[in-house]
KEKE-3310 file (N, C-alpha, C; in steps of 0.2 Angstrom, whole numbers, plus 5000, padded with zeros to 4 digits):
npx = (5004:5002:5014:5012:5000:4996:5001:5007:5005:4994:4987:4981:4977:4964:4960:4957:4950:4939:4934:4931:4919:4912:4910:4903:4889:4884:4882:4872:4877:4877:4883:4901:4913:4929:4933:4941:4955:4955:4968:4974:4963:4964:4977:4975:4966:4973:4974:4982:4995:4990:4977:4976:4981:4969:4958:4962:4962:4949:4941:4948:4941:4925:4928:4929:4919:4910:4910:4910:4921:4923:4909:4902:4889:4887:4883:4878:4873:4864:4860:4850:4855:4870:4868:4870:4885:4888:4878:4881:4892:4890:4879:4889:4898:4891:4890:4900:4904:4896:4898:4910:4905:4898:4904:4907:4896:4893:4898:4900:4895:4897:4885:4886:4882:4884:4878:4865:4853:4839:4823:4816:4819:4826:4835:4852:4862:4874:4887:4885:4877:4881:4874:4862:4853:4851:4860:4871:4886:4897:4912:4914:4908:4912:4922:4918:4914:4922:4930:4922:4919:4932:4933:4924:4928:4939:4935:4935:4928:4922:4917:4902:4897:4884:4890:4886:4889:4900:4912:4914:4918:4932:4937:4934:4934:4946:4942:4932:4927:4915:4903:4891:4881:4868:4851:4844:4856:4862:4862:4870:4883:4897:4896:4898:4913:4918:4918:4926:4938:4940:4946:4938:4924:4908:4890:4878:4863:4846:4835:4823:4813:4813:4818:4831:4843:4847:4858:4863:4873:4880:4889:4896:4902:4907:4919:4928:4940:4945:4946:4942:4936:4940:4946:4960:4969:4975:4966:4964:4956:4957:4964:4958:4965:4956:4960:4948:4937:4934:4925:4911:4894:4877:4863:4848:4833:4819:4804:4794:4785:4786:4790:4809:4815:4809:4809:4808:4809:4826:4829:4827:4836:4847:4848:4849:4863:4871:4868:4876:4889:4892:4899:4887:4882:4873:4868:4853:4844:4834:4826:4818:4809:4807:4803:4793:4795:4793:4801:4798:4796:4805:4812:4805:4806:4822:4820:4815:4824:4834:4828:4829:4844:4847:4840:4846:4861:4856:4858:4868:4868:4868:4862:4864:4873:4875:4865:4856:4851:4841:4845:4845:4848:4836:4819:4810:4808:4810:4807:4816:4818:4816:4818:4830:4826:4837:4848:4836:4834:4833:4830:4824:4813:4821:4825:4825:4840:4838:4830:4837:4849:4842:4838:4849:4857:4847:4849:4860:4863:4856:4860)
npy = (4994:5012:5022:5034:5039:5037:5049:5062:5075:5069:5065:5079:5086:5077:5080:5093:5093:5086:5094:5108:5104:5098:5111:5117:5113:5115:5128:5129:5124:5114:5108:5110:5117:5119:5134:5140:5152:5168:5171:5159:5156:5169:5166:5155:5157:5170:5188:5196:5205:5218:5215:5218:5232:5239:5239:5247:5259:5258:5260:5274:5280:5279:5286:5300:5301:5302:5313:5323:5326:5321:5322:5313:5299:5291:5271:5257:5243:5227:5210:5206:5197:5186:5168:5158:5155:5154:5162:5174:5177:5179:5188:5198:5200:5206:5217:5224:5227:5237:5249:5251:5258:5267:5276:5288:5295:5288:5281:5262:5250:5235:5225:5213:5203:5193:5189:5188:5199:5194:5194:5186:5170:5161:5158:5163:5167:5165:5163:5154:5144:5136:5127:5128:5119:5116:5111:5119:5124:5129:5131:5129:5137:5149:5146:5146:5158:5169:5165:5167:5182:5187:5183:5191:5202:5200:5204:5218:5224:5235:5230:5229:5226:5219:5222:5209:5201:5203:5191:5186:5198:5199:5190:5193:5207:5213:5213:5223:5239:5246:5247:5240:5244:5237:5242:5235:5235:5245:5253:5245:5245:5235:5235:5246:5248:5238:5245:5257:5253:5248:5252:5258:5264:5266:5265:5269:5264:5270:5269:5253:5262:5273:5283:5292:5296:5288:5281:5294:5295:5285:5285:5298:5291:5278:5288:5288:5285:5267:5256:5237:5223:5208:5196:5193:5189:5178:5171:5174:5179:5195:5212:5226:5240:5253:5265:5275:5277:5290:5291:5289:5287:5291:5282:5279:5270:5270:5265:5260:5269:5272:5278:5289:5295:5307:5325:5333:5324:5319:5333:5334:5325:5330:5342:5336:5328:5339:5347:5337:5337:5328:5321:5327:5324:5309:5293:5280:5272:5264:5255:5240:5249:5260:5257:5252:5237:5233:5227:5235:5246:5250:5260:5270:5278:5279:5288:5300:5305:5307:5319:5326:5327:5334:5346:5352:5351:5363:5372:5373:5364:5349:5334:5321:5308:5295:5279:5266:5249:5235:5221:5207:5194:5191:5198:5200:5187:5169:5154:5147:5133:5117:5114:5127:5142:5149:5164:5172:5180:5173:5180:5195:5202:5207:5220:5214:5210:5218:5229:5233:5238:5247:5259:5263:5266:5277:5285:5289:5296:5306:5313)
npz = (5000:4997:5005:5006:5006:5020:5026:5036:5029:5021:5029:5034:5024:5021:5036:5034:5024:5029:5038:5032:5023:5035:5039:5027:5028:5040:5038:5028:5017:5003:4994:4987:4974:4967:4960:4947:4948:4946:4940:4935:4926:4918:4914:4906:4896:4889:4885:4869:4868:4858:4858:4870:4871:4858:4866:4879:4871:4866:4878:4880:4871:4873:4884:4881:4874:4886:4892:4882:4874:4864:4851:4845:4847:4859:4857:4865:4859:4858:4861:4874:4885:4881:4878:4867:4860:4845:4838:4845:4840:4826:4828:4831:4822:4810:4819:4821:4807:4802:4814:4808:4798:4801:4809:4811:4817:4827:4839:4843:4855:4859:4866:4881:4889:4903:4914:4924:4931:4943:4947:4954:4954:4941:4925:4925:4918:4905:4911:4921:4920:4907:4898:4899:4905:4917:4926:4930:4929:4932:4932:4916:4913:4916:4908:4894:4896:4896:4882:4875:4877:4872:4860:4853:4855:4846:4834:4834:4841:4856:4870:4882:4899:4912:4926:4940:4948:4962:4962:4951:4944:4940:4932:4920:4917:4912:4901:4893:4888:4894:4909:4916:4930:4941:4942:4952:4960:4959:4973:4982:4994:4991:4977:4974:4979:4971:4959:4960:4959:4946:4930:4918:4912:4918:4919:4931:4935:4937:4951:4954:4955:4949:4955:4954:4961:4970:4964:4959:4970:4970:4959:4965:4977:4971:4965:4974:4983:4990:5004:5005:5009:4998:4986:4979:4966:4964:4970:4985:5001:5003:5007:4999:4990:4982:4969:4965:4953:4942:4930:4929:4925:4924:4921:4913:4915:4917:4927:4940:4939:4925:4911:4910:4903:4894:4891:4904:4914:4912:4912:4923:4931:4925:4934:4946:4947:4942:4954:4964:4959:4948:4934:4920:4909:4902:4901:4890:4893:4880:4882:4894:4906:4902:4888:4892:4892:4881:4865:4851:4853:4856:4845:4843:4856:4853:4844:4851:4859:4850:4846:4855:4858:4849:4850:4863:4857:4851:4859:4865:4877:4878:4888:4884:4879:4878:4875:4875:4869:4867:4856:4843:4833:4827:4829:4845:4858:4867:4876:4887:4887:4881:4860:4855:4844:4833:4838:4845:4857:4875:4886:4890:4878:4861:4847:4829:4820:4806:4809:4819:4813:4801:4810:4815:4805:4800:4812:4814:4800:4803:4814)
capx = (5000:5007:5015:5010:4991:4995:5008:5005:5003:4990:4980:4982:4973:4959:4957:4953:4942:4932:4931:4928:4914:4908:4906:4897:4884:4883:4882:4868:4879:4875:4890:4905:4916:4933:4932:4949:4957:4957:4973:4972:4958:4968:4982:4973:4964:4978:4975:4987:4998:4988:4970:4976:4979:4963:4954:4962:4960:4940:4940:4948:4937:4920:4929:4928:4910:4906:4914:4909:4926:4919:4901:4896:4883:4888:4877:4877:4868:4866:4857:4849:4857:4871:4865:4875:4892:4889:4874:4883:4898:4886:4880:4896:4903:4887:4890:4906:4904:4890:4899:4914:4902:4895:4909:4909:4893:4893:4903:4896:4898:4892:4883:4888:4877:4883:4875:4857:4847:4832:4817:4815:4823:4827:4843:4856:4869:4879:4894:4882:4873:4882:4871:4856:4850:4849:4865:4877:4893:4902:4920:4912:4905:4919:4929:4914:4913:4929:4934:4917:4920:4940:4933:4920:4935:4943:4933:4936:4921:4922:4911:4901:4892:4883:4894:4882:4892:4910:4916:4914:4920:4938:4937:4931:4935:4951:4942:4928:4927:4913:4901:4885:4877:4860:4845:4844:4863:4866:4862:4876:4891:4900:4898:4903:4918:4921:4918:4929:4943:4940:4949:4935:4918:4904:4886:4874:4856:4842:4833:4818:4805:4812:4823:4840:4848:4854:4862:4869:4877:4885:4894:4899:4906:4913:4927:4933:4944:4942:4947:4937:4938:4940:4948:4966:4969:4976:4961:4965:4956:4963:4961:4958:4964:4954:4960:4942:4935:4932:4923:4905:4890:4870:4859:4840:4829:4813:4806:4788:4780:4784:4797:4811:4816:4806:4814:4807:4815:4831:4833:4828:4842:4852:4854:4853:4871:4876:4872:4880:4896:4897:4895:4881:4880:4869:4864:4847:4845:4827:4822:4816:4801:4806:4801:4786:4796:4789:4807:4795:4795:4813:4813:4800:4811:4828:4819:4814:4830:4838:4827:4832:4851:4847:4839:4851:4865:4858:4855:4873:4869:4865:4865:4863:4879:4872:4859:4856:4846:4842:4843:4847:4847:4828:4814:4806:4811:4807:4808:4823:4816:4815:4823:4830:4826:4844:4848:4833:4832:4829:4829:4820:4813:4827:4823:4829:4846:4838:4828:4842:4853:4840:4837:4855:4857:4843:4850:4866:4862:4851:4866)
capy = (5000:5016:5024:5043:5040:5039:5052:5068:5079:5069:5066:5085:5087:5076:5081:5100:5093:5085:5099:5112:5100:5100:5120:5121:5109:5120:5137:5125:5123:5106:5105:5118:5116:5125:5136:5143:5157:5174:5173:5152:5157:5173:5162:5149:5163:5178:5192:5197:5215:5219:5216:5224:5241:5241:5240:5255:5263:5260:5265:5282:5284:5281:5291:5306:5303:5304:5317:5329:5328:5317:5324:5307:5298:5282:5267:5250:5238:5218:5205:5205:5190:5180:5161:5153:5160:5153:5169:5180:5179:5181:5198:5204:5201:5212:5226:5228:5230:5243:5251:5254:5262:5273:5278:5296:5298:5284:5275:5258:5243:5228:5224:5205:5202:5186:5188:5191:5197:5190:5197:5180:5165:5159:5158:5169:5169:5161:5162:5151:5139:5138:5123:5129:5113:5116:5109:5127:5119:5136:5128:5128:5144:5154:5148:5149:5167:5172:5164:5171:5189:5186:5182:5196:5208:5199:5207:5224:5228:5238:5228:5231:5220:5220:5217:5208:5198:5206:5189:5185:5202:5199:5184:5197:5214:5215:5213:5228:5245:5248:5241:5243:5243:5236:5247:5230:5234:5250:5254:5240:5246:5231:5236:5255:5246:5237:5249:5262:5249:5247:5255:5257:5270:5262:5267:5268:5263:5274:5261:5252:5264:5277:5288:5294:5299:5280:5281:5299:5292:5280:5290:5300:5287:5275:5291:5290:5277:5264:5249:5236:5216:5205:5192:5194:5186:5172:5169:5174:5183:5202:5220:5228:5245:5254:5272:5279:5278:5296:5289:5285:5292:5289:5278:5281:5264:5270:5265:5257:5274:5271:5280:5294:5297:5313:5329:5336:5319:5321:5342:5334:5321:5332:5346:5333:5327:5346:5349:5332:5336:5322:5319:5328:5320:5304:5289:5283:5264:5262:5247:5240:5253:5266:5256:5247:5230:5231:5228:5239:5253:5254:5265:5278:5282:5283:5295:5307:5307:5310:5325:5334:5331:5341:5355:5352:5353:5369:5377:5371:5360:5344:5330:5314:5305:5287:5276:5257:5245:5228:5218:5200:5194:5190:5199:5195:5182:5163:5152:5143:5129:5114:5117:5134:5145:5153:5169:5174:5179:5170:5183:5199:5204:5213:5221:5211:5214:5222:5234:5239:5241:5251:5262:5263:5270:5281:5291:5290:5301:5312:5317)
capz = (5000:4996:5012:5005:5009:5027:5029:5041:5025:5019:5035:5037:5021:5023:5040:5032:5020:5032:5042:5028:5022:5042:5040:5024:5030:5046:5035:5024:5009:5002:4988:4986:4971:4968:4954:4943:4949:4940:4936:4931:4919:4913:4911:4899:4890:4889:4879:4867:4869:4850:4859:4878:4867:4857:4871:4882:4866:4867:4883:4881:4866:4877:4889:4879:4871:4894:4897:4879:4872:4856:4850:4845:4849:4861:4858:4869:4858:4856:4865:4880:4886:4877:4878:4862:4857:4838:4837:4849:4836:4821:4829:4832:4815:4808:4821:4819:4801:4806:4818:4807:4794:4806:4816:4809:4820:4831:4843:4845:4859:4859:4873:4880:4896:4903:4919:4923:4939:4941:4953:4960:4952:4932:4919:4927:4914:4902:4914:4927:4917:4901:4896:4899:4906:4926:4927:4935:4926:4932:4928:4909:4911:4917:4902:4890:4892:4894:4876:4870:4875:4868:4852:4851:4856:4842:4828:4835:4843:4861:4873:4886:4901:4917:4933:4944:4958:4964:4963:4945:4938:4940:4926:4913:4916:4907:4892:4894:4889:4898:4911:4919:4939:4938:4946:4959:4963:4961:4981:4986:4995:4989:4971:4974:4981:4965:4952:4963:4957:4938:4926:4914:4912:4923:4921:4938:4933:4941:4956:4949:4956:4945:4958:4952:4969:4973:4957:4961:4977:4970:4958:4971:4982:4970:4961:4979:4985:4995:5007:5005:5009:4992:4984:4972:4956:4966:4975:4994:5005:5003:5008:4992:4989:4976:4970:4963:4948:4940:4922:4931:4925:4927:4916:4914:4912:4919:4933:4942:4941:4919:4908:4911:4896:4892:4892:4911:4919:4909:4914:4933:4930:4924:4938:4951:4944:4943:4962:4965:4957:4945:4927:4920:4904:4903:4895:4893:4892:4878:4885:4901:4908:4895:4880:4893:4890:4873:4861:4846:4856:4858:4840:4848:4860:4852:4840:4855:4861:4846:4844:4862:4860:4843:4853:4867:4855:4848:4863:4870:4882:4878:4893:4883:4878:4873:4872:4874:4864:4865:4849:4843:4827:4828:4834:4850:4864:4865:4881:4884:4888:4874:4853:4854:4839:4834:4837:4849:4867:4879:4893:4887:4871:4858:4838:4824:4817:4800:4810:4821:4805:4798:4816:4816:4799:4801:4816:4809:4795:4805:4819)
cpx = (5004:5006:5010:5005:4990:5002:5003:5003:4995:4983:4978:4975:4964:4955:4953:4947:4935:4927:4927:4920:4910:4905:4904:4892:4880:4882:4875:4869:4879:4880:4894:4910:4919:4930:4941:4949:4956:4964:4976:4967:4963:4974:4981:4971:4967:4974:4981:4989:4992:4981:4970:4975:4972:4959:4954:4960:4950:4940:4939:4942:4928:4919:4926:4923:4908:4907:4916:4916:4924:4914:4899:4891:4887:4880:4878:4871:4870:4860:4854:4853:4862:4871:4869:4881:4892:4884:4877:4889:4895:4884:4883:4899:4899:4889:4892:4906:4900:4894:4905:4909:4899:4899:4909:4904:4892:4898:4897:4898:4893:4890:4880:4887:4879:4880:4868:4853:4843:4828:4817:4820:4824:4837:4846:4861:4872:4885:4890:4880:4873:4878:4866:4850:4848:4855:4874:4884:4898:4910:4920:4910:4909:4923:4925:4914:4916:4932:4928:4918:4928:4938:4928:4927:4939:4942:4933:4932:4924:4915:4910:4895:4889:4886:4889:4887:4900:4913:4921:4917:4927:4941:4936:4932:4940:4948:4935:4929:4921:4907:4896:4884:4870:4855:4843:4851:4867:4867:4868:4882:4896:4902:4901:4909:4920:4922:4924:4937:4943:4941:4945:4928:4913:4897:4882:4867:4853:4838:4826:4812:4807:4816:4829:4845:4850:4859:4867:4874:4883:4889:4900:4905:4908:4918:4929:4935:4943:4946:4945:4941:4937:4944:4953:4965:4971:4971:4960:4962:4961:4961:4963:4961:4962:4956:4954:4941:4931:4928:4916:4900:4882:4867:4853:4837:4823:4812:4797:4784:4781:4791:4800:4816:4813:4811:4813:4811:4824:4833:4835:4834:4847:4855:4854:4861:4873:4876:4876:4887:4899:4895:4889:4880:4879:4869:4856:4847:4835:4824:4820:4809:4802:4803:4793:4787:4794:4796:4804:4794:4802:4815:4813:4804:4817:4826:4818:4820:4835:4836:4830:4837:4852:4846:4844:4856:4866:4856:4865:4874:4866:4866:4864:4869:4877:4866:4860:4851:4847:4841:4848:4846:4838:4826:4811:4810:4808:4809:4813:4824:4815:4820:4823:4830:4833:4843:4842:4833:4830:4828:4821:4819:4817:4823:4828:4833:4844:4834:4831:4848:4851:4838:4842:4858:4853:4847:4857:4868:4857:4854:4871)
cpy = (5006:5022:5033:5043:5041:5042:5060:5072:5075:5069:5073:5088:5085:5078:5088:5097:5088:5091:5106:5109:5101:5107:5121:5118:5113:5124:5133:5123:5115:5103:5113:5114:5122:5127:5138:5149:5164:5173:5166:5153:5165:5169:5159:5151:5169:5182:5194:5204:5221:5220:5220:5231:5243:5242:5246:5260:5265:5263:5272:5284:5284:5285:5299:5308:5302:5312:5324:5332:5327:5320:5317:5303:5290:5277:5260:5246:5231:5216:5204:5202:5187:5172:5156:5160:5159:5160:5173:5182:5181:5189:5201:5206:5207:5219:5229:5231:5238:5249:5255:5260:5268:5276:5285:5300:5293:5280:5270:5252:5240:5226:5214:5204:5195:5182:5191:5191:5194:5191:5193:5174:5164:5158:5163:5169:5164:5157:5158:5145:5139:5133:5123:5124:5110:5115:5113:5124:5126:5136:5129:5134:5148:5154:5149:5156:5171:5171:5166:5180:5190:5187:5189:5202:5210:5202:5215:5228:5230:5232:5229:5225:5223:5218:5214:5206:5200:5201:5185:5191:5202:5194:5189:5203:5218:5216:5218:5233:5248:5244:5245:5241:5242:5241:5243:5232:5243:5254:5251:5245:5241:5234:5242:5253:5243:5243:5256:5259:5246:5254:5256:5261:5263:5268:5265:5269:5266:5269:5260:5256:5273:5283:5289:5296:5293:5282:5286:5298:5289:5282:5291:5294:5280:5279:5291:5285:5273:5257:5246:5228:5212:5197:5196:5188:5179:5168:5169:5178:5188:5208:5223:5236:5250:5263:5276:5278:5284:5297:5286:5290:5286:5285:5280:5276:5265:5267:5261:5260:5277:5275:5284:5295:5304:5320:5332:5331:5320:5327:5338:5330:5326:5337:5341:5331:5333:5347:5342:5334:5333:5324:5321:5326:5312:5299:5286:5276:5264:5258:5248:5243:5257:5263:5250:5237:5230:5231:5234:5244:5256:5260:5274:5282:5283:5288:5299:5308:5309:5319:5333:5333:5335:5348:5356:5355:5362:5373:5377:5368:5352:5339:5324:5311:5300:5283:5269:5253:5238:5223:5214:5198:5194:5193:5197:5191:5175:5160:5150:5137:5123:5117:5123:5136:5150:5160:5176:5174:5176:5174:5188:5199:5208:5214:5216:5215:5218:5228:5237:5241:5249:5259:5265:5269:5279:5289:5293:5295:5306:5318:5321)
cpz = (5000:5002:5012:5008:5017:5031:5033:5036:5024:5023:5035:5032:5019:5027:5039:5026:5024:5039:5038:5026:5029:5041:5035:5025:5036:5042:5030:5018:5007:4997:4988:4979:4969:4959:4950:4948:4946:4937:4933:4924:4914:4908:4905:4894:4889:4883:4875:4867:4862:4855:4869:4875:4863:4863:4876:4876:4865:4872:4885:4876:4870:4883:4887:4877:4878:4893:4890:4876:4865:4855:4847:4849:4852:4863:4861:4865:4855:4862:4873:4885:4880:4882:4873:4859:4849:4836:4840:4845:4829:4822:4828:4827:4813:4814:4822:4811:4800:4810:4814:4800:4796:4809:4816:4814:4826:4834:4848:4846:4857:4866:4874:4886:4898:4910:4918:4929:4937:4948:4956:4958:4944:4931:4924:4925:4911:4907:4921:4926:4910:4895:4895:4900:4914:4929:4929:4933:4926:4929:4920:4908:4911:4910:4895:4887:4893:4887:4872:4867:4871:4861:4849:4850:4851:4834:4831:4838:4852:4866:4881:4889:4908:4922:4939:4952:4955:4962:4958:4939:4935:4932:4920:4911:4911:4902:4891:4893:4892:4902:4914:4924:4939:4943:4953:4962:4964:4969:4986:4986:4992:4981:4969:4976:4974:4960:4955:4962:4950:4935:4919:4915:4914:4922:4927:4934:4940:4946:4951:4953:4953:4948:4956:4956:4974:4968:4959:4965:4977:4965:4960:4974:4978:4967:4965:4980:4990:4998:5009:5005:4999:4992:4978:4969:4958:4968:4981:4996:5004:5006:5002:4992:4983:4977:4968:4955:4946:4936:4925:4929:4928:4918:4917:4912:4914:4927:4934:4940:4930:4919:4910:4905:4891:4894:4900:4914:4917:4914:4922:4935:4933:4931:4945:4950:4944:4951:4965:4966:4954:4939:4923:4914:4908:4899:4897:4889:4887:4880:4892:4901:4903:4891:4885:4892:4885:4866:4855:4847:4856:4853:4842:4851:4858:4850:4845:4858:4858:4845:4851:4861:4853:4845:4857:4866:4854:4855:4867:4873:4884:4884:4890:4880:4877:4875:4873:4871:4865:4858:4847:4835:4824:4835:4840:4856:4862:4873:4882:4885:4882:4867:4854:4845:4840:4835:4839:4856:4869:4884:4888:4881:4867:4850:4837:4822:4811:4804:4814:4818:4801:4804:4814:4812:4799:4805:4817:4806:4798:4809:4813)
residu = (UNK:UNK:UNK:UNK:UNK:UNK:UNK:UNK:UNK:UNK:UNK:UNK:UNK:UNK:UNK:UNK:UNK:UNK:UNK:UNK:UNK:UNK:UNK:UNK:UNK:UNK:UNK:UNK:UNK:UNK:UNK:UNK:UNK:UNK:UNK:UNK:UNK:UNK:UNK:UNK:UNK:UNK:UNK:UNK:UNK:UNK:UNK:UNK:UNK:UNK:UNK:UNK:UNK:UNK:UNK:UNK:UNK:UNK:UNK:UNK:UNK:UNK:UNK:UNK:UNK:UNK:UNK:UNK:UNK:UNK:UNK:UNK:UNK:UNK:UNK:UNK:UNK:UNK:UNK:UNK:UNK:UNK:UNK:UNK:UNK:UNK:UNK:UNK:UNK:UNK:UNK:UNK:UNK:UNK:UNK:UNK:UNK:UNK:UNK:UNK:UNK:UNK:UNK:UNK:UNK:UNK:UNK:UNK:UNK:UNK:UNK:UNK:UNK:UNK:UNK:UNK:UNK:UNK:UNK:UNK:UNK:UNK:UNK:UNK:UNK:UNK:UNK:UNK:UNK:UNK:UNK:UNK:UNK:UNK:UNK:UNK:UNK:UNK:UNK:UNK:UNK:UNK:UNK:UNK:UNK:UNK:UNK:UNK:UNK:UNK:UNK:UNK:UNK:UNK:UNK:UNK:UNK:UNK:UNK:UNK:UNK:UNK:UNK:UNK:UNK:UNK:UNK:UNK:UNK:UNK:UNK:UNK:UNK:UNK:UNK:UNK:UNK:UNK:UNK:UNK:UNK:UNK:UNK:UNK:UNK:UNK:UNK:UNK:UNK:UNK:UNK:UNK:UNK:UNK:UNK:UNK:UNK:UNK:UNK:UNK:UNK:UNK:UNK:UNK:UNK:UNK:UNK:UNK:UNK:UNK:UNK:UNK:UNK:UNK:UNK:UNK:UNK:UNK:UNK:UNK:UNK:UNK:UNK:UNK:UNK:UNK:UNK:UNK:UNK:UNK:UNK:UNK:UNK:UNK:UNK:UNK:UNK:UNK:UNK:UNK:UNK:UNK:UNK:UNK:UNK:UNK:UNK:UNK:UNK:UNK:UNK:UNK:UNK:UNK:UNK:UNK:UNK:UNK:UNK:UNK:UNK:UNK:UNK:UNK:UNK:UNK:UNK:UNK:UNK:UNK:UNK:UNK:UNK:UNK:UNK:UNK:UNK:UNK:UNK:UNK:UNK:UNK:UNK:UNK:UNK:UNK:UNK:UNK:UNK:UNK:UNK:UNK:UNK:UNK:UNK:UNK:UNK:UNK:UNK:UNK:UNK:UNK:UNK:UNK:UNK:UNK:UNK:UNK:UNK:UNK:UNK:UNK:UNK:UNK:UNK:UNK:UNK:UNK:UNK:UNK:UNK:UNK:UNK:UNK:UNK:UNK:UNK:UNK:UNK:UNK:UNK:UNK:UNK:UNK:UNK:UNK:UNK:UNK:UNK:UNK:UNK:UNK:UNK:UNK:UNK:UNK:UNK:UNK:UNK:UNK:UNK:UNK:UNK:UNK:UNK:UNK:UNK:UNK:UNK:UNK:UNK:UNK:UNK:UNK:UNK:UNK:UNK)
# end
């Protein structure tokens, strides 16, 4: 019998795993499984020096359309939800072609969602449940949508996601030029802790009953700095130091009490963010309550928004800097339950790819 099995090393190790197992049973955890490291998973998936520059390079260019340096129009659009990386790469391909045809007036991300709150329970992301089968094969997800987002990145596109859990952003931020705080998340200390630590322009969605003054807050209190518990790249228990993130502005998605998107919530946005002392330029998410969840709607409102940062323009002071849109190659959603139709949501409803081409175009030529 081989003597290793009953060496002081190895009792040492067992006796912790029968102790770690003891306390997550006690905490009520019924399985734990390790996952990669961040810096295991960057390893396997490195970027290369060629796609680490493009990327600060998007950065700075979303930096300047915040911050009124650009006059273009920044726009966040793609999918609700990615769910299959063979559609999410079809996308990409079209909106980069798109996106370089427009560029004279638009600067456009790709919006590559691979998590998903969810009011009470459901799908919560590619990067959770990359099977889409019940089956939380997180080891599979984490590398799924790290080499998903790598490949998107890989056609030149600028992408943007939702950072929902602290613990999961570390795996994918590299590869982001900008990111979003959901209207469930924007109120967490924890997440003003992260984003107060990322190198990259962070919108703060308004709360879901339509107030902007969480949002304002957090602003505020992530461009300062902070020390905060975490996890490093290695994976250890850390005390974080984050210097501030200065690149954070507000989003507008509506709210329970309907849209804000019209130009009186806009102005009222707007001078709360002036007595703040942040960013007073915005974006202004179509979708959600704005567009009533109805993806058909999403049009309606880019037009009215195009129309006030025309007046705005002429008046001098426009507050709308981008805009975000849902849309998938096909119209509408589908469940996700049983044969998936390609190239439809399964979360919310988005336009088809010909009607956000033609959208696209449209307000292209109008700016």
């Amino acid at each position: 019998m081989n003597a290793s099995l009953h060496s002081p090393a190895s009792a040492a190790l067992a006796a912790d795993a029968t102790a770690s197992s003891l306390a997550d049973k006690t905490r009520g955890i019924r399985h734990s499984q390790r996952l990669p490291t961040v810096a295991e998973l960057r390893a396997r998936l490195p970027l290369s020096p060629a796609l680490t520059q493009q990327i600060h390079a998007h950065r700075d260019a979303v930096r300047a359309v915040l911050h009124g340096d650009d006059t273009r129009l920044l726009v966040i659009a793609g999918p609700c939800s990615l769910h299959d990386p063979a559609s999410a790469l079809d996308y990409g391909a079209r909106l980069a072609a798109l996106a370089e045809e427009l560029s004279d007036s638009l600067l456009i991300v790709m919006r590559a969602y691979i998590e998903k709150p969810r009011t009470t329970v459901g799908w919560k992301g590619l990067i959770y449940d990359p099977h889409l089968d019940g089956s939380h094969d997180m080891v599979a997800g984490l590398e799924i949508s790290r080499r998903l987002l790598r490949d998107l990145t890989g056609l030149g596109l600028p992408l943007a996601t939702e950072l929902l859990h602290p613990m999961a952003a570390g795996y994918i931020d590299d590869l982001l030029s900008w990111a979003a705080i959901g209207a469930r998340t924007t109120e967490s200390q924890v997440h003003r802790e992260m984003v107060s630590a990322l190198s990259l322009p962070v919108g703060f969605k308004n709360s879901t009953d339509g107030s902007v003054s969480v949002a304002v807050d957090a602003m505020g209190a992530a461009a300062h700095g902070h020390r905060h518990f975490g996890v490093d790249t290695q994976g250890h228990p850390a005390m974080l130091l984050a210097a501030g993130n200065p690149d954070t502005h507000l989003v507008l998605r509506g709210g329970n009490g309907g849209p804000n998107y019209d130009a009186d919530s806009i102005a009222r946005a707007q001078a709360a963010l002036v007595r703040a002392g942040v960013n007073p330029r915005l974006m202004v998410d179509c979708s959600h309550a704005n567009s009533g969840k109805h993806p058909d709607n999403q049009p309606a409102v880019l037009r009215d928004l195009l129309a006030q940062r025309r007046a705005g323009e002429g008046a001098g002071q426009s507050a709308i800097a981008g805009v975000m849109l849902e849309s998938h190659l096909h119209q509408g959603r589908q469940s996700g339950d049983g044969a998936l139709e390609y190239g439809v949501s399964i979360t919310d409803g988005c336009l088809g790819w010909d009607n956000t081409a033609a959208l696209l175009r449209e307000i292209s030529g109008r700016l």
